[in-house]
C-alpha positions in Angstrom: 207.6 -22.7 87.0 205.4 -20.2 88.5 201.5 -20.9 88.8 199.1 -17.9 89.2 195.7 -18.3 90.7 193.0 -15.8 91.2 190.4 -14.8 93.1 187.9 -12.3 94.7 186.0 -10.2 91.7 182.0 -10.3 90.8 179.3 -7.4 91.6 179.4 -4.6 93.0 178.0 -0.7 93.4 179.5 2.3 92.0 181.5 3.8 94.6 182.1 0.3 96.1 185.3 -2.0 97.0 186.8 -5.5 95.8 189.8 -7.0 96.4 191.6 -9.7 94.5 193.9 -12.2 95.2 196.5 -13.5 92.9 198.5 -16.4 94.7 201.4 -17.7 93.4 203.5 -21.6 93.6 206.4 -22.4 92.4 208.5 -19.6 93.1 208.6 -17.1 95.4 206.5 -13.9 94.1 209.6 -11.2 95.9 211.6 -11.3 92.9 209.0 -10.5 90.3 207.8 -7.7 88.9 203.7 -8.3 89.3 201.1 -6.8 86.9 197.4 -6.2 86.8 196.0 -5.7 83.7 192.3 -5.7 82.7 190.6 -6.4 79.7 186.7 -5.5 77.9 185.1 -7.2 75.2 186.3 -6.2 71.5 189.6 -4.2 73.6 193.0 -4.9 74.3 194.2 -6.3 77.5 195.3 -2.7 79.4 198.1 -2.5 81.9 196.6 -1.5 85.3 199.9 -1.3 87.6 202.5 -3.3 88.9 204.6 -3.8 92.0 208.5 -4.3 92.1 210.3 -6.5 93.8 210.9 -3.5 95.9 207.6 -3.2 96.9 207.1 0.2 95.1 204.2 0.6 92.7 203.2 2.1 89.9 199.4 2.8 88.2 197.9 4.1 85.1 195.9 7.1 85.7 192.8 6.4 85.4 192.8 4.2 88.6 195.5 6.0 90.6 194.5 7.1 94.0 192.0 4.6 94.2 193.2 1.1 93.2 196.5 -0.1 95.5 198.8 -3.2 94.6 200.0 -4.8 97.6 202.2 -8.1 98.5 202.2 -10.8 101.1 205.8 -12.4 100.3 205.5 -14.6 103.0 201.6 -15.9 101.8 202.6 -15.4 98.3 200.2 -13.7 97.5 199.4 -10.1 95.8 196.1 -8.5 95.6 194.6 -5.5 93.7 192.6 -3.1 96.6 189.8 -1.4 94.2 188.0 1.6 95.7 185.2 4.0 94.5 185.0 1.7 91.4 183.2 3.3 88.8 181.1 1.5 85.8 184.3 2.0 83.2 186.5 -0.1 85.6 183.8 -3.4 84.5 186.1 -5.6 82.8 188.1 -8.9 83.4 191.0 -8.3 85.8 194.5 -10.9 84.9 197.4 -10.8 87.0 200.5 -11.6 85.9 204.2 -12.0 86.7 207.7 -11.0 84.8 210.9 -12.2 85.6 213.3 -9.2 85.6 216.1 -10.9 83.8 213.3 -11.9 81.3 211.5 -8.7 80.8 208.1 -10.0 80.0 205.0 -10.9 81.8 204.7 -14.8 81.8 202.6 -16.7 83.6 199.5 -14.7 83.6 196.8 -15.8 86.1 193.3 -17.4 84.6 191.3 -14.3 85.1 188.8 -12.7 87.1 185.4 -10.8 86.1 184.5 -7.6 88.2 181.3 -5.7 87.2 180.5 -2.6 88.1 176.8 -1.4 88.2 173.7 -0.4 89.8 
């Protein structure tokens, strides 16, 4: 059973950088597909991007060019690289993972609050 835990996030500047951490037990994070997805009061939870096993990615528009998913398979670890953040990226960041043979994203990790804001 895979276990997702989180880290990194809080306050920071428009036009600033976070990273996150989301580290994985239980089963080696290579053969997932991982997801960020983020998620504001009264909205549903929005698919940020994912990286495949293969180590390619893939992002939504809004954040491409400046957010970049990345993997340590040997830590077990993937983290979400957010640059130039802007106010409308304020919201709480979940990663999560999908078994390929399963085709949907379960575990998710407990969730990390980023704010955005002079």
């Amino acid at each position: 059973q895979v276990q997702l835990v989180q880290s990194g996030g809080g306050l920071v500047l428009p036009g600033g950088s976070l990273r996150l951490s989301c580290a994985a037990s239980g089963h080696p994070l290579s053969t997932y597909y991982m997801g960020w997805f983020r998620q504001t009061p009264g909205k549903e939870r929005e698919f940020v991007g994912v990286i495949r096993p293969s180590g390619s990615t893939y992002y939504v528009d809004s954040v491409k060019g400046r957010f970049v998913i990345s993997k340590d398979n040997f830590n077990n670890t993937v983290y979400l690289q957010m640059n130039n953040l802007k106010p409308e990226d304020t919201a709480v960041y979940y990663c999560a993972a999908q078994d390929p043979n399963r085709g949907v994203y379960d575990p998710w990790g407990q969730g990390t609050r980023v704010t955005v804001s002079s």
